[in-house]
N, C-alpha and C positions, 0 to 999 in steps of 0.2 A: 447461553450468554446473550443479555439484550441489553446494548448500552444504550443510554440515555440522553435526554434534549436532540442536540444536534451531532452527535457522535458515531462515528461507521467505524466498525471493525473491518481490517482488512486480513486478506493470507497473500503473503507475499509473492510473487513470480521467482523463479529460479532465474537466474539471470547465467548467460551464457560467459566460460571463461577463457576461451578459444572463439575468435573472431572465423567467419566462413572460411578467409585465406589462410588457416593456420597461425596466426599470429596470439598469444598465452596474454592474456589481459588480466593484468593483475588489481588488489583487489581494490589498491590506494587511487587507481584511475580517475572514479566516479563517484567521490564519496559527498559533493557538494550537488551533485544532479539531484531532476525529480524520479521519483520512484513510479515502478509502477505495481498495481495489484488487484488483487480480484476483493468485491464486498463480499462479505459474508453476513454481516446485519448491519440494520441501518436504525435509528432513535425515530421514535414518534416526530420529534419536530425536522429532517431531512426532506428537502422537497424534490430534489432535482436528481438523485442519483437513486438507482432499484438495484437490488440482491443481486448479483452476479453481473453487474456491469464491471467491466475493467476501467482503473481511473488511474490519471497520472497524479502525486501529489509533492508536497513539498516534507522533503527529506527532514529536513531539520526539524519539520513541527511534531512528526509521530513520537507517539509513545510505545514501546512496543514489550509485549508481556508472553510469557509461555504458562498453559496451562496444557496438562498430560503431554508432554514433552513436545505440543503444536506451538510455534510461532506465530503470534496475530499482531498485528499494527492497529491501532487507537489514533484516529485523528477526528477533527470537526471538519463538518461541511465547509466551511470555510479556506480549509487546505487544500481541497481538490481543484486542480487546478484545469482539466480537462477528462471527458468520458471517452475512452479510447474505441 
């Protein structure tokens, strides 16, 4: 899979549902925060993020697709908001 212009495929992070102190964090908490995830491919035209950088991005903007039952996230460079 190689997306195109300015487009990175991301794989999601598991996000944790139990806070360290015990406390169940449920799933409506953070549904307007940025995300965070690992690249998996990056488009010819991406200048500032490489293959396996982690990056924080903007939740609303992703597109997000399953191929063989894997979850990937679809955004542009444009959406990443910091390299973690």
């Amino acid at each position: 899979m190689k997306p195109l212009q300015k487009n990175i495929i991301l794989q999601a992070e598991k996000k944790d549902t139990i806070s360290k102190s015990g406390i169940i964090i449920p799933d409506t908490v953070d549904k307007e925060s940025p995300e965070t995830a690992k690249v998996i491919e990056i488009g010819k035209d991406v200048k500032e993020i490489a293959v396996n950088d982690i990056v924080i991005f903007k939740k609303w903007s992703a597109n997000e697709i399953e191929i063989d039952t894997e979850k990937y996230i679809v955004i542009t460079e444009d959406d990443v908001m910091a390299i973690v």
